[in-house]
Residue, then its C-alpha position, 0 to 999 in steps of 0.5 A: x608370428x603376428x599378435x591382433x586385437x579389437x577392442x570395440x569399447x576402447x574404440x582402438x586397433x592394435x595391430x603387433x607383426x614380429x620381425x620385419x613390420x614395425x608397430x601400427x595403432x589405430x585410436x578412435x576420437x572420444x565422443x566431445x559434446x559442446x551444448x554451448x556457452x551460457x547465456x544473457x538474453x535481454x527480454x522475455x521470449x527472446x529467441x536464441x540457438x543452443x549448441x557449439x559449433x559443432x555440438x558434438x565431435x568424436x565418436x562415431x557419426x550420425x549422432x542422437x541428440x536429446x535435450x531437456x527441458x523442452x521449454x520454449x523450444x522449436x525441436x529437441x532433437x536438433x544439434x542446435x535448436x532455437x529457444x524462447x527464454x521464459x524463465x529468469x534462469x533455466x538450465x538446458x541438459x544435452x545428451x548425445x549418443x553416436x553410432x558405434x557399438x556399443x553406443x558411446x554416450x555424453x551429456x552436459x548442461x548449458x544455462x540461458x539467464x535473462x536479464x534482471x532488467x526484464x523484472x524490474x518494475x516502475x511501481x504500483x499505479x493506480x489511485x494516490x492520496x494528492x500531495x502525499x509522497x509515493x515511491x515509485x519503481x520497486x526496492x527489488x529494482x537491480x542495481x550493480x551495474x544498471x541505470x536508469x532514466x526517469x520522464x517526466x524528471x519534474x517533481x522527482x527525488x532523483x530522475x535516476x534512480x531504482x525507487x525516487x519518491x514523488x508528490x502527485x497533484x494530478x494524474x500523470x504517467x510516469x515512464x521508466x527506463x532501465x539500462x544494463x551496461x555490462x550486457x547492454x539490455x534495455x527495458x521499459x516500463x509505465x507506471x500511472x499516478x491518479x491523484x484524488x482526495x476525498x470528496x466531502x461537503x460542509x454546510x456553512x456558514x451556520x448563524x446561531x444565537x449566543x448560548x444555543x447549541x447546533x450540530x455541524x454537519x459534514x457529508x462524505x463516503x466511508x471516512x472517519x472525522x476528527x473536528x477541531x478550533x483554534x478558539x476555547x471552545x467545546x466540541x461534543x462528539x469531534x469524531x462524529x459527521x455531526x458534532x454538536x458545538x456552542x461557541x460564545x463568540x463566531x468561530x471557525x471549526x476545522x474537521x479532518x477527513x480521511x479515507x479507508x486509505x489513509x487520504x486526508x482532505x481538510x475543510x471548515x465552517x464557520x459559525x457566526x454567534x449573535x448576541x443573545x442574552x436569554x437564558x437557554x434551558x434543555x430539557x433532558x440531558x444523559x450522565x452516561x459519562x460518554x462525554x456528550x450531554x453528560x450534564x444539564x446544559x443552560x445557555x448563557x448562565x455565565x451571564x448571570x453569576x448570582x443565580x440560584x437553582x433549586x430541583x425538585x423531584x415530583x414529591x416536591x423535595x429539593x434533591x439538588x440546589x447550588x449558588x451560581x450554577x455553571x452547568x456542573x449538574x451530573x444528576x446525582x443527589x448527595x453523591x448518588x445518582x438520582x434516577x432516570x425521571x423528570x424533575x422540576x428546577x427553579x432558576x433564579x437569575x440575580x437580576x430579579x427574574x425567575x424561571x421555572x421548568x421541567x429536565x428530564x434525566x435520560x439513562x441508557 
């Protein structure tokens, strides 16, 4: 008496002979698939084969191959195809299917990375401020394990490193090189510096009598000023292109420019005060409270410390007068503020000259 059996899904034979034959097993290989080491390519679109050697073993042959995604490669329907890595880290499925009946199937992934150095980055180029600090490279730049070559390595903070700081004076292009030991990729990277400041011009030098006032003027695009001196003197309106300036003595004024960028560029005038002693009266003045005009200016009444000011209204009535006037008038009157008008002042120098005229007082 012999006992048989076939046994398709198990992929095995079993054969029993009772009496003289002794037992016999035959047992099909499962179906193995290998889709391959992962792996580290060094740059983008690098070309590299996916799959074992072999990619699939066991079962019953011919094998279906079948791999997903399809990115970058030549044909997915290969044991081994050939891939261009676009992706920082892609993961490539594999699924076999052999011949038998029924079929046997497998699956398994394998996951293509490529190499930080690809991404890292030599810094954002363009135009910056001359002699203000830039930091080149990016502080995404990898680090564990990788190096890095700068060149030109003059005016560096370190010629080394992921993210060094420099100070441009002229336009230069900056070449980065980033080494990956552990895998030995290598990449290179640009990055270009153009070094400006903002273009402005003063006029000067400017000649002024002792006492009178002028406007600076400086010209320039799309800046923001800020005007000062080293001397005690007064600046109406500093962050204007044109302030207005009275020095008593020849000074030098300074104005800071800079730009919607936050690029600052220096320049100056000097303003020469010759010597006058004629009084200067202008006529209108605005006690806005702005602080520019906001008092009735006469120049070089500090020249005649015993004068006396007297102001008329158009009635004829005193509505302001003062001992040794020294450009305080606000235009007001007992405390109030007189209106907007003209008005009529006698000044009495204290040197037995008399000098008469018209102020207007302006409000906005």
């Amino acid at each position: 008496m012999a006992t048989m059996v076939f046994t398709h899904k198990r992929r095995w034979l079993f054969f029993v002979f009772w009496g003289l034959f002794p037992l016999f097993c035959y047992c099909q290989p499962t179906l193995v698939i290998n889709p391959g080491n992962n792996q580290i390519v060094c740059n983008v679109k690098d070309s590299i084969t996916l799959g074992g050697t072999p990619t699939a073993s066991g079962g019953v042959f011919p094998y279906n191959y079948l791999w997903t995604p399809t990115i970058g490669m030549n044909d997915n329907h290969l044991s081994n195809p050939r891939i261009k890595a676009t992706n920082p880290l892609q993961q490539y499925y594999l699924r076999v299917i052999d011949s038998n009946t029924p079929k046997d199937t497998a699956t398994d992934s394998v996951v293509i990375y490529i190499d930080s150095a690809n991404y890292a980055s030599a810094g954002v180029g363009g135009k910056v401020c001359k002699g203000k600090p830039v930091t080149l490279g990016s502080p995404t730049n990898p680090v564990i394990s990788y190096g890095y070559r700068w060149i030109p390595d003059s005016a560096l903070s370190c010629d080394s490193c992921p993210a060094p700081i420099t100070v441009p004076q002229d336009t230069v292009t900056y070449k980065m090189i980033v080494m990956d030991s552990a895998n030995g990729c290598k990449d290179t990277f640009a990055v270009k510096l153009d070094a400006y400041l903002p273009e402005t011009s003063v006029i000067s030098p400017v000649n002024l009598k002792e006492g009178k006032s002028t406007n600076l003027e400086i010209t320039g695009e799309n800046l923001t000023y800020q005007w000062y001196s080293f001397r005690d003197t007064i600046i109406f309106n500093p962050t204007s292109a044109t302030p207005e300036v009275e020095p008593s003595v020849t000074t030098m004024f300074y104005v800071l420019a800079t730009d919607k960028s936050g690029c600052p560029v220096t320049d100056s005038v000097q303003v020469i005060v010759e010597s006058d002693s004629d009084l200067v009266f202008y006529n209108t003045f605005t006690p806005n409270l702005d602080g520019i005009n906001d008092t009735w200016y006469i120049g070089n009444i500090n020249l005649f410390p015993n004068n006396h000011l007297y102001i008329f209204n158009r009635y004829g009535k005193i509505v302001y007068n003062v001992h040794g006037y020294d450009n305080l008038w606000d235009g007001k009157s007992g405390g109030e503020d007189l209106p907007a008008a003209t008005y009529y002042y006698i000044l009495e120098s204290g040197t037995g000259k008399k000098y008469k005229g018209a102020v207007t007082i302006i409000r906005e």
